[in-house]
N, C-alpha and C positions, 0 to 999 in steps of 0.2 A: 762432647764437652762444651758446656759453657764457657766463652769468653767473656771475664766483666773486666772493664774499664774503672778506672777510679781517678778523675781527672782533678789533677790539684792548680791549686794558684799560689803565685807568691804570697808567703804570709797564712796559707790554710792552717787551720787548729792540727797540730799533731795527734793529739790521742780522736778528734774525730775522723782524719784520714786512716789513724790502725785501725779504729772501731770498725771501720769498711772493711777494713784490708780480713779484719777476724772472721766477718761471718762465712764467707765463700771455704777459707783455710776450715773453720769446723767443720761445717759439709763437707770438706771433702774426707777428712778425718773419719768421721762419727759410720759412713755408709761402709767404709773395708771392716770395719769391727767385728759383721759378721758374713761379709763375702768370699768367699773363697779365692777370688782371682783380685786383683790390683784396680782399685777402682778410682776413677779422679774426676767429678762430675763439674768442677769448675779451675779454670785457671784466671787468674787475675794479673792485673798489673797497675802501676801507679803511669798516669801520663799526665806530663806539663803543659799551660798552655802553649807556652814556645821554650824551647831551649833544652837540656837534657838533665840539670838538676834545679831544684827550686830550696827554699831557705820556707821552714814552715812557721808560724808566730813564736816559736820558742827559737827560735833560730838554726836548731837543726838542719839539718838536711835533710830533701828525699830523695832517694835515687827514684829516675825515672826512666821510660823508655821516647823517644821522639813520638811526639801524636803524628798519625797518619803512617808509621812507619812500620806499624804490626798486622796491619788487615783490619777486620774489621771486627768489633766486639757485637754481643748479644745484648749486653745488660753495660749502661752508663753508670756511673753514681758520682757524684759532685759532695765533696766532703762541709762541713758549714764552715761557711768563710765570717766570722764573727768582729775581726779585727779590721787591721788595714786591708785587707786582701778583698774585703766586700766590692771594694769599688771595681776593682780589676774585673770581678764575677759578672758586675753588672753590666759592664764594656761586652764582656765574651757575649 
């Protein structure tokens, strides 16, 4: 199984943090369609840079899991920090 990471910051775009979150969930979808046995080729997760939920540019919420506190992922992905959150991205 793939582990991806989808590492947010305060203030990340919402719909580009789900856009992340979709493609890993359709792979895993699209490959049982026609496998006989239960197939799950990736699992994902949202992580903060510090703290365990974050407020995305809409103001939402993400849940997250604590960074460092899952092992260790295969595949990063960094959602576009477009607004305020850029500056925080650039600090990391």
């Amino acid at each position: 199984m793939t582990r991806v990471a989808i590492v947010c910051f305060e203030a990340t775009s919402l719909s580009c943090a789900a856009g992340l979150a979709d493609v890993p969930e359709a792979a895993d979808v699209h490959p049982r369609d026609g496998w006989s046995a239960p197939f799950k080729p990736f699992e994902w997760t949202f992580l903060p840079e510090e703290g365990a939920r974050i407020a995305a540019s809409s103001g939402l919420d993400i849940g997250t899991q604590r960074l460092g506190g899952g092992g260790t992922h295969d595949v990063v992905l960094i959602p576009a920090t477009h607004c305020p959150g850029y500056k925080r991205f650039a600090r990391f």
